[in-house]
VOGU-3710 file (C-alpha; in Angstrom, 3 decimals, decimal comma):
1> xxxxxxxxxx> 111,156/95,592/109,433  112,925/93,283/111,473  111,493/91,567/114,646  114,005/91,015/117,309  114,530/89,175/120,766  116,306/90,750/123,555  119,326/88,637/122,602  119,395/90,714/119,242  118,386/87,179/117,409  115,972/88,230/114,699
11> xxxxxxxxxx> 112,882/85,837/114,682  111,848/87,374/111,019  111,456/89,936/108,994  109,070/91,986/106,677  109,274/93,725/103,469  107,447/97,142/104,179  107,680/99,436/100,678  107,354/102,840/102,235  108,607/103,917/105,826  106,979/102,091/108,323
21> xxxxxxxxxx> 103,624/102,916/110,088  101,472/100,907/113,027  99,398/98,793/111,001  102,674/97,799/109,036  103,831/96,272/112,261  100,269/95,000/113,646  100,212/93,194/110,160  103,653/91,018/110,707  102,678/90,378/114,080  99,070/89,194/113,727
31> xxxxxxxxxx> 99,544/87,369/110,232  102,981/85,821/111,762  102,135/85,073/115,555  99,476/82,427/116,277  99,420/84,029/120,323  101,019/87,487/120,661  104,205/87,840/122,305  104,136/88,758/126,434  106,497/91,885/125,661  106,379/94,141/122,943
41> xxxxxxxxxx> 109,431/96,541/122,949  109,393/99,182/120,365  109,992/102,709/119,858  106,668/103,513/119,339  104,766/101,601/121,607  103,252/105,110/122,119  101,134/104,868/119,292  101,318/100,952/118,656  99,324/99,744/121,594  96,609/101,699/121,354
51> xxxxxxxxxx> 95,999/100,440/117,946  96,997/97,103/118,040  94,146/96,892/121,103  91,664/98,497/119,330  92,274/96,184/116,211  92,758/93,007/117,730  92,158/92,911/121,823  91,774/89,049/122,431  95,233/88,645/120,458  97,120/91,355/122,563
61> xxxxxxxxxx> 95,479/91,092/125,697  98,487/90,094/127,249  101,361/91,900/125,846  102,547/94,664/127,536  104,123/97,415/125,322  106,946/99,276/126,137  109,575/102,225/124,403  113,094/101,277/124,536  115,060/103,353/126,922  116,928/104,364/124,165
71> xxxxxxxxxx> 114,009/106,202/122,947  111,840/107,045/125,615  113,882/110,694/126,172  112,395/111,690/122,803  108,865/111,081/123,973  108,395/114,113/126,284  104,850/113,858/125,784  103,705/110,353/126,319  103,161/109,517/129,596  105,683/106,987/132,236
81> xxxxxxxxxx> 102,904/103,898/131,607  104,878/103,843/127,966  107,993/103,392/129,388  110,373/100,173/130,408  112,084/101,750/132,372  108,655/102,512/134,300  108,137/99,014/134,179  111,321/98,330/135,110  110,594/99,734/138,735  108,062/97,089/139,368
91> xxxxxxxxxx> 108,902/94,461/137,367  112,740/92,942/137,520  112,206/90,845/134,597  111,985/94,157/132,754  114,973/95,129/134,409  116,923/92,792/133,222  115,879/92,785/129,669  118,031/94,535/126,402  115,758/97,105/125,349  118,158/98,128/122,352
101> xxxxxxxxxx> 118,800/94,757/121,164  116,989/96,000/118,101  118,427/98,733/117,703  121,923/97,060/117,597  120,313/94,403/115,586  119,461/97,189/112,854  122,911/98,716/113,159  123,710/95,432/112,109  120,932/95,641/108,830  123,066/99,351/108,185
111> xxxxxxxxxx> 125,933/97,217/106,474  124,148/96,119/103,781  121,280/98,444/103,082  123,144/100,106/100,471  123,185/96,962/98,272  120,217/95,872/99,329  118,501/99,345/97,552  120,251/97,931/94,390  118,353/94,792/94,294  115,163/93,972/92,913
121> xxxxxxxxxx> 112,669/92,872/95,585  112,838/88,998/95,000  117,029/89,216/95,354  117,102/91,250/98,510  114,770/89,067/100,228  116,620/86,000/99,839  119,965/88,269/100,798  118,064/89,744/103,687  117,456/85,958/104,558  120,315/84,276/104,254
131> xxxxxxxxxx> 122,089/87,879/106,338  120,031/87,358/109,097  120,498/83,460/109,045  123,941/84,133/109,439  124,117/86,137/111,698  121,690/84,219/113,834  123,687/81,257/114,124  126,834/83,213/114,740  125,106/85,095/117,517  123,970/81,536/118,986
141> xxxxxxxxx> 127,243/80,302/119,034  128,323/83,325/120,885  125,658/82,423/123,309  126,750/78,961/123,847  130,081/79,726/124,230  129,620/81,660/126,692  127,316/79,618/128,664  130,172/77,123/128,619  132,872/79,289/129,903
//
């Protein structure tokens, strides 16, 4: 699991053995975090917040939790509060934020997860480190050129 900001920068990662579940992602951000984040986009904020809350409320008192727009049409059943694009309405910070920065982040994470399934766990994390170092600081170049032009 990586964690990503909206410019698709990845601020770390964690090694999750099985597919990934809520407390799997309450666990990186509590043990990583010493104050939890304002925003939490994810695309089950659904069924994160609720937990995360419950677990820890002082921590996340804060943070508002949100679904990608990407994957909000799948969630026919959870109601508009779950939504950034609900937020989005009221807030135009939200507006302006890249809700699928992770997921083209993890598009990203597709090119190598094939050899990555080859390694043994101690070898992939220092690939998956030095990866997402990479690509980092080529993504903050990109930024600063851009600033300059």
């Amino acid at each position: 699991m990586v964690a990503w900001c909206t410019h698709s920068i990845s601020y770390g990662f964690h090694c999750i053995p099985q597919s990934k579940g809520r407390n799997d992602v309450f666990s990186a951000m509590i043990t990583r975090w010493p104050v939890a984040p304002k925003r939490i986009i994810y695309d089950f904020a659904c069924a994160l917040a609720p937990y995360c809350i419950l677990r820890e409320p002082h921590f996340f008192a804060d943070t508002t939790f949100m679904i990608d727009k990407f994957h909000a049409r799948d969630h026919t059943k959870c109601a508009p509060a779950c939504f950034a694009s609900a937020y989005a309405e009221f807030d135009p910070d939200v507006n302006i934020i890249n809700t699928s920065a992770a997921e083209c982040g993890n598009s990203l994470i597709a090119r190598i997860r094939k050899s990555v399934s080859y390694m043994g766990q101690r070898r992939a994390i220092i690939y998956m480190k030095i990866f997402l170092s990479v690509m980092n600081r080529s993504k903050i170049l990109d930024l600063r050129n851009i600033k300059q032009v």
